[in-house]
C-alpha positions as CSV (number, residue, x, y, z in Angstrom):
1,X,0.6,-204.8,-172.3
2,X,3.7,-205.2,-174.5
3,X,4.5,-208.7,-175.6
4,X,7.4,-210.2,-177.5
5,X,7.2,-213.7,-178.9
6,X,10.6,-215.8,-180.0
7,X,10.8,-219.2,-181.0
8,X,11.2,-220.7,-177.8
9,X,9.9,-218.0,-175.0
10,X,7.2,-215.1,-175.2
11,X,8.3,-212.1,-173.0
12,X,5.3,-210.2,-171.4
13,X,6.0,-207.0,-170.0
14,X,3.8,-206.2,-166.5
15,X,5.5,-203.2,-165.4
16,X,8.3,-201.0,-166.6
17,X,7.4,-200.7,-170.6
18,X,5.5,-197.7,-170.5
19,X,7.6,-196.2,-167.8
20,X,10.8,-196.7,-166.0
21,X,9.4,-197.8,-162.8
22,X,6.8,-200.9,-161.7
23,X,9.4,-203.4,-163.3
24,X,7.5,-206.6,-164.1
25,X,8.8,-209.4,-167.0
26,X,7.1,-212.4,-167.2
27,X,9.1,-214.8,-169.6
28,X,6.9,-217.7,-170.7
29,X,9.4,-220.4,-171.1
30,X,6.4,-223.0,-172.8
31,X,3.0,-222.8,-173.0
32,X,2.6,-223.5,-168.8
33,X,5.4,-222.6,-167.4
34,X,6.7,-218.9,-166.8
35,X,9.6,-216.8,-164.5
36,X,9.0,-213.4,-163.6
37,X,11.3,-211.2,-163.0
38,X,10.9,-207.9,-160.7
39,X,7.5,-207.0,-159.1
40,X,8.1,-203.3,-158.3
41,X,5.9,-200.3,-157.3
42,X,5.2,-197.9,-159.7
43,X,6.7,-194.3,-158.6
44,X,6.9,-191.5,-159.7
45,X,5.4,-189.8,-162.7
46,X,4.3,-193.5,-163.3
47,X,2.2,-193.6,-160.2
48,X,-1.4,-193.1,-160.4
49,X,-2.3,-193.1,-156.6
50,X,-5.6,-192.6,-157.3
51,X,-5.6,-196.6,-159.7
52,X,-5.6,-199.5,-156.8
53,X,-5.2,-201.0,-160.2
54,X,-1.4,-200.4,-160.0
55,X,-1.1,-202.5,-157.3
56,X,-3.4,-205.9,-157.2
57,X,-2.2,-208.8,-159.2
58,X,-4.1,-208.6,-162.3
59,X,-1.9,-211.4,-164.1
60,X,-1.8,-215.3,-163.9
61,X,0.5,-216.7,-161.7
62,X,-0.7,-220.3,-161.8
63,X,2.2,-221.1,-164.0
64,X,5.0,-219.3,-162.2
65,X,8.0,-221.4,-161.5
66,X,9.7,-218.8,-159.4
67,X,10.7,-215.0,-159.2
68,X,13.7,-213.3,-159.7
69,X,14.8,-210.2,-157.7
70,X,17.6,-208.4,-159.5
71,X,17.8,-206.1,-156.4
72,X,16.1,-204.7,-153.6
73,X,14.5,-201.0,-155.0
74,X,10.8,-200.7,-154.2
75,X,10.3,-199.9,-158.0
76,X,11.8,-203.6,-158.3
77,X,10.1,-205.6,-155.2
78,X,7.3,-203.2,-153.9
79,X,4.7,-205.5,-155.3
80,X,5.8,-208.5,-154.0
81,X,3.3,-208.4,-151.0
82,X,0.6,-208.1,-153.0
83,X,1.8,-210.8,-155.5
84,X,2.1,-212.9,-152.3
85,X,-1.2,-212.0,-151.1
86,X,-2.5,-213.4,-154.9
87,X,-1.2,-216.9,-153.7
88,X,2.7,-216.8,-155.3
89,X,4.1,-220.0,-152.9
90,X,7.1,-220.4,-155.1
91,X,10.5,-219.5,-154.8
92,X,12.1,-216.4,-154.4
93,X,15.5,-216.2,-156.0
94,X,18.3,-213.7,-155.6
95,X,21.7,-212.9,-154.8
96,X,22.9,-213.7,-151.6
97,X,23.4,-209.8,-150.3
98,X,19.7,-209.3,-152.1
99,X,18.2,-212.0,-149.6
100,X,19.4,-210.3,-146.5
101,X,18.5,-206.9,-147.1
102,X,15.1,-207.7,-149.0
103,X,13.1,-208.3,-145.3
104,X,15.0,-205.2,-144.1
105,X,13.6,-203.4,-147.4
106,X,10.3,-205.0,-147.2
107,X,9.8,-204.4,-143.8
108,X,9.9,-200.5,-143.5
109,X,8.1,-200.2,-146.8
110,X,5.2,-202.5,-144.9
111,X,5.6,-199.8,-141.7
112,X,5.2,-196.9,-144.0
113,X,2.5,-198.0,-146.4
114,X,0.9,-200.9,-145.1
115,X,0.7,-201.6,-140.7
116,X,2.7,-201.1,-138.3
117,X,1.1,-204.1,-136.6
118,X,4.3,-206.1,-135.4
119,X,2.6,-209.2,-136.0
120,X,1.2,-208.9,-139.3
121,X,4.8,-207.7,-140.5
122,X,6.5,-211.0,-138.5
123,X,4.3,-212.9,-140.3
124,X,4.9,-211.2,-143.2
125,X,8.2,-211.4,-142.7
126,X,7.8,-215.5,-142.3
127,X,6.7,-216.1,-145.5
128,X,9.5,-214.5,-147.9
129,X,11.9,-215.6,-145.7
130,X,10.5,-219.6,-146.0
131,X,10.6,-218.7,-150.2
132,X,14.1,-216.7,-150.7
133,X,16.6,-218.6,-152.5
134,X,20.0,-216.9,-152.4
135,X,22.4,-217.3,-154.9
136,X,25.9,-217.2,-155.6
137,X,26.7,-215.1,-158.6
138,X,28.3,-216.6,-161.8
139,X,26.3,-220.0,-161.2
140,X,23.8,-221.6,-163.1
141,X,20.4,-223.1,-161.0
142,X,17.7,-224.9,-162.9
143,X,14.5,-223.4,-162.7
144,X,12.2,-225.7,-164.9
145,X,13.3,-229.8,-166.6
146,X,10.0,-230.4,-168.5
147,X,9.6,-232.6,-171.8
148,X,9.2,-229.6,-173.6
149,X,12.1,-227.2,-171.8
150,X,14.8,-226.8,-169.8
151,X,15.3,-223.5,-168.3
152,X,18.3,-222.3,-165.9
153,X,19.1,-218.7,-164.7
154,X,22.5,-217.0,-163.6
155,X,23.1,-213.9,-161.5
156,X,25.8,-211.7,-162.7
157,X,26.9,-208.7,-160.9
158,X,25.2,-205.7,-161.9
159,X,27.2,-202.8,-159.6
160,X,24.4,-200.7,-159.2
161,X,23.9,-201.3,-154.7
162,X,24.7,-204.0,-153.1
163,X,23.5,-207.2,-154.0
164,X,22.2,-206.2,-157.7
165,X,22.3,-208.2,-160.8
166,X,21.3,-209.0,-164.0
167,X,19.8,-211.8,-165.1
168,X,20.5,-214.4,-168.2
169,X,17.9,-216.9,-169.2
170,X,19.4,-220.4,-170.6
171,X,16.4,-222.0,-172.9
172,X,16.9,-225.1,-174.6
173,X,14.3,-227.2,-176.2
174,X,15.0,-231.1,-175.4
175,X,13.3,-232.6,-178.7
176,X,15.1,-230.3,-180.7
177,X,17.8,-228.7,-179.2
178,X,17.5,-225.4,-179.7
179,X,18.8,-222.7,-177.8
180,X,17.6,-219.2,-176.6
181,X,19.6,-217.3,-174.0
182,X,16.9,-213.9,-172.9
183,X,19.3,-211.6,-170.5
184,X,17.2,-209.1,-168.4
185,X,19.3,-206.1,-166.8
186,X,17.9,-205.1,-164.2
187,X,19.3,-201.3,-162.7
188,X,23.0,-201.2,-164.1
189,X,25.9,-199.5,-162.2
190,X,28.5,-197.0,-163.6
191,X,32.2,-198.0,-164.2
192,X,35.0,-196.3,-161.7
193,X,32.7,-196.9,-158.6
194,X,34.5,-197.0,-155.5
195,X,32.4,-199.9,-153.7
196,X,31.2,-201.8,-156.5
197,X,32.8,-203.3,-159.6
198,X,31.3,-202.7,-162.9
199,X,29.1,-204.9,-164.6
200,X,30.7,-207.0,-167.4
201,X,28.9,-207.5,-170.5
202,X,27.0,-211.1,-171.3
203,X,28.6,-213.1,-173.8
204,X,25.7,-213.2,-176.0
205,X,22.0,-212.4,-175.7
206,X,18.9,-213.6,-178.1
207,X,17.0,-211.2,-176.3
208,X,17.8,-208.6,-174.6
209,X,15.6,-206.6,-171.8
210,X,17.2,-203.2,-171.3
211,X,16.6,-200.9,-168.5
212,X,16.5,-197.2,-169.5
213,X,15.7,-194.9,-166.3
214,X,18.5,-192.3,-167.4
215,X,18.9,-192.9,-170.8
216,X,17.5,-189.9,-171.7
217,X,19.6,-187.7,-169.1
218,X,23.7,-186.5,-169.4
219,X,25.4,-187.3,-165.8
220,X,27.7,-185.6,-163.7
221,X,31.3,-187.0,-164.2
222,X,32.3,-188.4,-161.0
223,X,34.9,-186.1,-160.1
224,X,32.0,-183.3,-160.8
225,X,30.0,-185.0,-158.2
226,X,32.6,-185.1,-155.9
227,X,33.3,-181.6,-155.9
228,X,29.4,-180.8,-155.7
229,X,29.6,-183.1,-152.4
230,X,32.2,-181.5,-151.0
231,X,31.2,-178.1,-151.5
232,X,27.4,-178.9,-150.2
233,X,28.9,-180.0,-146.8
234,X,31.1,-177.3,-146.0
235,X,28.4,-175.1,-146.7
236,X,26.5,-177.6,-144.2
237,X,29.5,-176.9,-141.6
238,X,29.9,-173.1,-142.5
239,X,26.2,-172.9,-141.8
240,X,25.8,-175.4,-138.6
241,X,23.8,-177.1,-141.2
242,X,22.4,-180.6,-141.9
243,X,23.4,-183.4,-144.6
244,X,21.0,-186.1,-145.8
C-alpha cells in the first residue's frame, strides 16, 4: 500500500501503484474525512484471478464523503459493485456524459461476470442511479465544510472517450488558511483527436497523481494509424472479411 502524506491531505493508493490497472486513490482530506477516486478492476497482467482478494473491499469507507469517476473503463469503475456491496451510500460524482453511460457500462460487465438475473441487475441498476451526481465540467462542487476543512472538486476534460476527466482537489484549512490543490489524471487523451479536444493542462498542482499505462511504449503517429486502418479493411473487403 503506497501512501503520501502533505501538510493538509494523505494520499493512499488502493489500486493502480503497483500496476497500471485497479485505479483506486483515497485522499484523506483530515483525519475522518476522505474522497476516493476510481474503483477499477484489476486486468491484465495485474489480475490474479485466482486472489478474490482483488476484488472485496478491504479498505475503510466509513469516512468516505463521496467517489469520483474520472470515466467509465472497467479498470476505473469495475469495483464499484463490490464497494457498494461494502455499504458505500454516498455520492457518486462524475461528468455528465460519465453518468449516462456508467449503468450502460456497469450493466454488461454485471451480465458477463456477475448474473444475468434481470432483477438483481434492475436493482443493481437502482442504487447507482439514486447516488450519481453528474457534473458539468469547469465547475467547482463542495464535497466536505468541516471546522477543520474545506474541500471542493472540478472536472476538467480529459479527451481520452467520452465523458473523461481529470480531477483537481481544492484544500483549504479554515483556522489557518492554507491551501493545497491534489490534481488526479485519470486516462489522458492525445492531442489532434478528431472527436475529442485535448486536455489542457491545470494551472498548478501541489500534488500531482499521474497515470502512466503507456509511458513506457512509442505510439503510432496518427496518420500511421490511419493508413494501418485503411489497409486492414480493404484486406477485410478483398477477402469478404470481417472488422472488429
Amino acid at each position: 500500500m503506497a501512501k503520501t502524506t502533505t501538510s493538509l491531505s494523505t494520499l493512499v493508493h488502493r489500486g493502480g501503484a503497483s500496476g497500471v490497472t485497479g485505479s483506486c486513490h483515497q485522499l484523506y482530506m483530515d483525519d475522518t474525512h476522505s474522497l476516493l477516486v476510481d474503483c477499477g478492476l484489476f486486468q491484465g497482467d495485474d489480475a490474479d484471478l485466482r486472489a478474490f482478494d482483488q476484488l472485496t473491499i478491504d479498505f475503510e469507507i466509513a469516512s468516505l464523503q463521496a467517489l469520483v469517476i474520472t470515466h467509465v473503463h472497467i479498470d476505473h469503475v469495475g469495483r464499484l459493485p463490490y464497494l457498494l456491496a461494502a455499504g458505500f451510500t454516498g455520492p457518486i460524482l462524475c461528468s455528465i456524459p460519465s453518468a449516462r453511460l456508467l449503468p450502460l457500462v456497469l450493466e454488461d460487465a454485471l451480465k458477463i461476470g456477475f448474473t444475468r438475473d434481470r432483477a438483481l441487475i434492475e436493482r443493481f441498476l437502482e442504487h447507482i442511479e439514486r447516488q450519481l451526481v453528474p457534473l458539468e465540467y469547469g465547475r467547482w462542487h463542495t464535497v466536505l465544510e468541516s471546522a477543520s476543512r474545506h474541500a471542493r472538486i472540478k472536472l476538467r476534460r480529459a479527451g481520452h472517450i467520452l465523458g473523461s476527466s481529470y480531477v483537481e482537489v481544492a484544500l483549504r484549512e479554515p483556522a489557518t488558511r492554507r491551501r493545497e490543490r491534489v490534481v488526479f489524471s485519470g486516462d489522458l487523451g492525445a492531442a489532434n483527436s478528431p472527436l475529442l479536444p485535448a486536455p489542457r493542462p491545470p494551472a498548478k498542482a501541489d500534488l500531482l497523481v499521474l497515470e502512466s499505462t503507456y509511458g513506457g511504449r512509442y505510439h503510432d503517429r496518427r496518420h500511421q494509424r490511419t493508413r494501418t486502418l485503411k489497409q486492414a479493411i480493404e484486406r477485410a473487403l478483398d477477402n469478404d472479411g470481417t472488422v472488429i
